[in-house]
Structures are given as structure tokens and as C-alpha cells.
N, C-alpha and C positions, 0 to 999 in steps of 0.2 A: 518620412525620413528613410534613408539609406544606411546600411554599416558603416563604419571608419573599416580602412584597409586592413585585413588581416592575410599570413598566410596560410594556406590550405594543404593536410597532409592526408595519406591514406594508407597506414601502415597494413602490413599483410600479415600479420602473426599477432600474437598478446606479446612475447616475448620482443619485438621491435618497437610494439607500444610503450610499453613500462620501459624501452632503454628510451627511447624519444622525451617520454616524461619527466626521466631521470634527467635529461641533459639538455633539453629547452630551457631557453631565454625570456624572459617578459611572461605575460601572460597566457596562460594556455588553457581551451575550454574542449572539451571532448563531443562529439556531435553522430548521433545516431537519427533519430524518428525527429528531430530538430521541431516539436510541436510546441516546447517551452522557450528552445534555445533563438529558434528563428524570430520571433517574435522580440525578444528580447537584442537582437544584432538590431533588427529593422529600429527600433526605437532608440538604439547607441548606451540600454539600458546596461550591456556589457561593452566593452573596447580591448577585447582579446588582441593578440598579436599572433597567434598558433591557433588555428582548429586543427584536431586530428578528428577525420575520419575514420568510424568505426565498427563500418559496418562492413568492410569486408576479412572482416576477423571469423575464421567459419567458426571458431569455437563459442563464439559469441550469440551465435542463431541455433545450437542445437539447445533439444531438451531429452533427456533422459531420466528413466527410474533409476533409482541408484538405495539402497539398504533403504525402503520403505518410505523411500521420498522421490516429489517429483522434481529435478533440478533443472530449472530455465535459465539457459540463457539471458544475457543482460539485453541481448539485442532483439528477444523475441516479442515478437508484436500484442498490441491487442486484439488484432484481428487473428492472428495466430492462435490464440486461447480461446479466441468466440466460435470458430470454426471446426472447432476439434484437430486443429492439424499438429496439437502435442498431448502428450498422454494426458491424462485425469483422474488423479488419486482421492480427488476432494466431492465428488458421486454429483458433479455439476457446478460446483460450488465456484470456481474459479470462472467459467462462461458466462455464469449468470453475473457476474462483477464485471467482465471484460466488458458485456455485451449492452450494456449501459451508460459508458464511458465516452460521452463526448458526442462525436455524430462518428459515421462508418470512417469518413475520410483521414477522419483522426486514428482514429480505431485501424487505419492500416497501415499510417505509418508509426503510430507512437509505441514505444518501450516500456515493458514492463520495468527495466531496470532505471532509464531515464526518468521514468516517472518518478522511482524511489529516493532515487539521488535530486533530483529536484527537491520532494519533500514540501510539496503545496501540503498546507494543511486540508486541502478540500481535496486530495486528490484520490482517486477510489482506491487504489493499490497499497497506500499508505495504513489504511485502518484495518482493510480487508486484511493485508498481511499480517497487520501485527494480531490480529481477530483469531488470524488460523495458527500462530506460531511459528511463524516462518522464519527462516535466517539465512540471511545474505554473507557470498564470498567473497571476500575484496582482495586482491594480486599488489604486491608492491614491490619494492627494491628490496625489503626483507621476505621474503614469501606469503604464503596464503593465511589468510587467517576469516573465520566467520564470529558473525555476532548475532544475537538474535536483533528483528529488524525495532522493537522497542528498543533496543541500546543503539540503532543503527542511525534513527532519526532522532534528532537530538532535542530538536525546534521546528520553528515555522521556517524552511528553506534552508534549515543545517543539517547536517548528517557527520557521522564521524569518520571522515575517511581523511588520513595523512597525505603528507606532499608526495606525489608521485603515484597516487593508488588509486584505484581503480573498481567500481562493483563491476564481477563478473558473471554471476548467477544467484539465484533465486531457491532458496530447499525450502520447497512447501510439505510438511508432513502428511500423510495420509489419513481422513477422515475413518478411524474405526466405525465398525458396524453398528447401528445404533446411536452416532453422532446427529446430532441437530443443529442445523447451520441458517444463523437469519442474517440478511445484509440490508440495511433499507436508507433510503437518503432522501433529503427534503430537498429541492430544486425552484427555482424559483419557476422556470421552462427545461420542458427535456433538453441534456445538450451541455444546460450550464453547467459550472461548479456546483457542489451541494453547501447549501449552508446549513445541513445536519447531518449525520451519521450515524447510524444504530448498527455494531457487527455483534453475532454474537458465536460462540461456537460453546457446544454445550453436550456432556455425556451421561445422559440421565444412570446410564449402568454401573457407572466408576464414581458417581456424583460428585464430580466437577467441571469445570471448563471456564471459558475467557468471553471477557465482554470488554469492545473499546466504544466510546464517546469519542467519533473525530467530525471533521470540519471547524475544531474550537481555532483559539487563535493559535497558541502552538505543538507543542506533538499533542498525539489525540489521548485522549485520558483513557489509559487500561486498568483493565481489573482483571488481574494475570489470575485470583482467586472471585468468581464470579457467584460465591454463593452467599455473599449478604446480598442479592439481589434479590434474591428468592429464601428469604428468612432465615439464610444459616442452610439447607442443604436441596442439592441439586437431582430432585425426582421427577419421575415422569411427568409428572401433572408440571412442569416449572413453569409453564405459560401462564396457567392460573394463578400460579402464587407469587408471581412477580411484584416487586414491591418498589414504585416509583421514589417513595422518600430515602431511598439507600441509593439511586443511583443520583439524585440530588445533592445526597451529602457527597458522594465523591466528588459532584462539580464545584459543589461549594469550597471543598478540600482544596479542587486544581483553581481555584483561586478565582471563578465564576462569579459576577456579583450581581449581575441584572438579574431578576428573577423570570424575562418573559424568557430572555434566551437560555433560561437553565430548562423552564418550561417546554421547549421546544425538541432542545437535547434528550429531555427524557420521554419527549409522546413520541421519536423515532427511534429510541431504544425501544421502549414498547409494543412498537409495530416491529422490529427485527425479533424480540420475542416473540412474538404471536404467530410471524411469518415461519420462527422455527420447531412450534411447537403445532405448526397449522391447527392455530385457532383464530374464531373469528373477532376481528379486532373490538367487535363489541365486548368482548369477556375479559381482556386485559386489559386492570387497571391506569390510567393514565393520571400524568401529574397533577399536582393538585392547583 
């Protein structure tokens, strides 16, 4: 199949964007790294009547440290993050995500913000972010405002963004010294979607940190408090003491009712533990 007719814009500023937004007619879908969008024209799965183009918005491709965080751009690639060609606060952690997503060719032109505002629930960006505490900027006809990206993604393909607004960057906080970062995903073949998720981000010194369960069916199941994982508190040893029947009960919580796929959920949480506790996955307990 082909598109149905739309018209095509290329605004030059954010500030011509958000008025264009504000005073478009019919439908209107916004188009950067188009690795979600394109696909979805070709199959007539949307019937826009406005694309704006948005990637020659330069504010949109930079990234910068800003007060202990890394801030990306909406428009910045995943080839951009695999590459090292934007700073990296998270001591790898953000490449090793990037650099697994999809094959290269995706990986050059797709968006880290596209990807969010989409809101696959399989999509790496999604869990990883909510994993590391991330929070997204969104620009509107009333001004800026951020959320964290848990409150950002709402569902499987929702996100909270109002009429006229826009994600414009990404604030990844900076991984402290001594942080323990695992990300692991179950794939059917390299390439695909994951049909599991294990993030974990973890500070044995402060004994706490976050653990999401994504690829479920809608947002990914966080544990903004990650120490019933690890029996109530988060020590060095947390790889060993990882406790597969607490993060069951969260799935059973989010409303999970097959047991293989809860099963599944939790042997790639357990291998993102192990991977961040660098132990060998024989020593972490797996579900039962």
C-alpha cells in the first residue's frame, strides 16, 4: 500500500513549530527518524492531513550536560548515543541500550524521543529510561513543563502529551559512583522487538534504586523502590540475594495472569541482576 495524501511541512525553529501546531487544521503527526511513523503512512494505519518535519529544528539534535544531567535532544539518534557522539553520564550505560536496538540502519535514523512518544511497549528506550529516572521536556502553547518518563508513558502507545505539545528532550540523571546498571532483553532473533525486559539501576552504598519489568502489554511495571527484590535491603551482595517471588508478585499485582510469561519476566529480570552485579548467572536465583 501507499499513504493517502498529506501535506508536508519543515518548520525552522521550535517556536514556529508549536505556532503551526497551535493553528493546524485536521490531522497533524510530527516526523523525525520516521522508523515507526513510515511504516504506519505505508499501511494507511494513520491518514494525517499535516506532517511537519522536524528535524531541521537544530535545538532538537543537540545534547548537553546541564546541573548533573545528560540532556538530549528529541531528535537525537540512536546511532548518536552508540557512537559516543553525545556526552555520557550513565559510565556506558546508555550505548549499551542504544547499541542493541533494532539493526544499524534503524539505529541511524531513529529517535531517542520518537521512540518515547511512540511508547511500544517493547521499545528499548522506554524501560531503559524509566530504569535510569529519566524525565522528559514537553514545549506547548502554555510553556515547558517536565515529567518523569513513568508519568510520561501512560500505556501501550499513550503518553501524556496535550493538544499542541511536543517532547523536546530527554534529562538522564547521572549514574553516582558505585551505581550498578543491568539491562537485559529476551528477543526472539537479534533485531526484533523484545518480548522481555529486565532494567535494573541499583546503589548498593545508599541502598536503593529501581527496577522495571517492560516489554508487558502496557507501560512496563516499575519498582521506583527496588528493595523487596532483594529481601527488604539493597547491599553489595544484591545479585545473590535476589528474590524471584517478589518480583512475581509485582506482576501478578500489574495484573499478569499466565504463569509461563510471568516466568519469563522474571528469568530476564534476573539475568539484568546478575549482569549488574557481574555474577555468574548460575548464582542467581531464577523463578520458580
Amino acid at each position: 500500500m501507499k499513504p493517502s495524501p498529506f501535506a508536508w511541512e519543515r518548520p525552522a525553529s521550535l517556536a514556529a513549530l508549536l505556532d503551526r501546531l497551535a493553528t493546524a487544521e485536521g490531522g497533524v503527526k510530527l516526523i523525525a527518524g520516521a522508523q515507526s511513523l513510515g511504516p504506519m503512512l505505508a499501511l494507511r494505519l494513520v491518514e494525517p492531513d499535516l506532517i511537519l518535519d522536524i528535524t531541521g529544528i537544530a535545538e532538537l539534535r543537540q545534547a548537553r550536560v546541564e546541573a548533573g544531567a545528560l540532556v538530549l535532544g528529541a531528535c537525537v539518534t540512536h546511532a548518536n548515543i552508540e557512537d559516543g557522539r553525545v556526552p555520557d553520564l550513565t559510565g556506558g550505560a546508555l550505548q549499551r541500550v542504544a547499541s542493541a536496538i533494532a539493526y544499524r540502519p534503524v539505529r541511524n535514523r531513529g529517535t531517542i524521543g520518537g521512540s518515547l512518544v511512540h511508547a511500544d511497549p517493547a521499545a528499548d528506550w522506554v524501560s531503559a529510561l524509566m530504569a535510569l529516572g529519566a524525565e522528559v521536556e514537553i514545549a506547548g502553547p502554555k510553556g515547558r513543563r517536565t515529567l518523569p518518563v513513568e508519568r510520561f508513558v501512560t500505556g501501550a502507545l499513550e503518553v501524556a502529551l496535550g493538544p499542541a505539545e511536543i517532547l523536546v528532550a530527554v534529562r538522564v540523571p547521572a549514574l553516582p559512583p558505585g551505581a550498578a546498571w543491568g539491562y537485559v532483553k529476551h528477543c526472539a532473533k537479534i533485531g526484533e522487538f523484545a518480548h522481555a525486559i529486565g532494567a535494573v539501576r541499583l546503589e548498593p552504598g545508599a541502598g536503593r534504586g529501581r527496577a522495571v519489568i517492560g516489554a508487558v502489554e502496557g507501560a512496563p511495571v516499575l519498582l521506583a523502590d527496588a528493595r523487596p527484590l532483594f529481601g527488604g535491603r539493597i547491599s553489595p551482595d544484591f545479585a545473590e540475594r535476589f528474590e524471584p517471588s517478589a518480583a512475581e508478585a509485582a506482576l501478578i499485582a500489574a495484573g499478569m495472569a499466565d504463569p509461563v510469561e510471568r516466568h519469563v519476566h522474571v528469568t530476564v529480570l534476573a539475568r539484568a541482576v546478575a549482569q549488574a552485579g557481574k555474577l555468574p548467572l548460575s548464582r542467581v536465583p531464577e523463578a520458580a
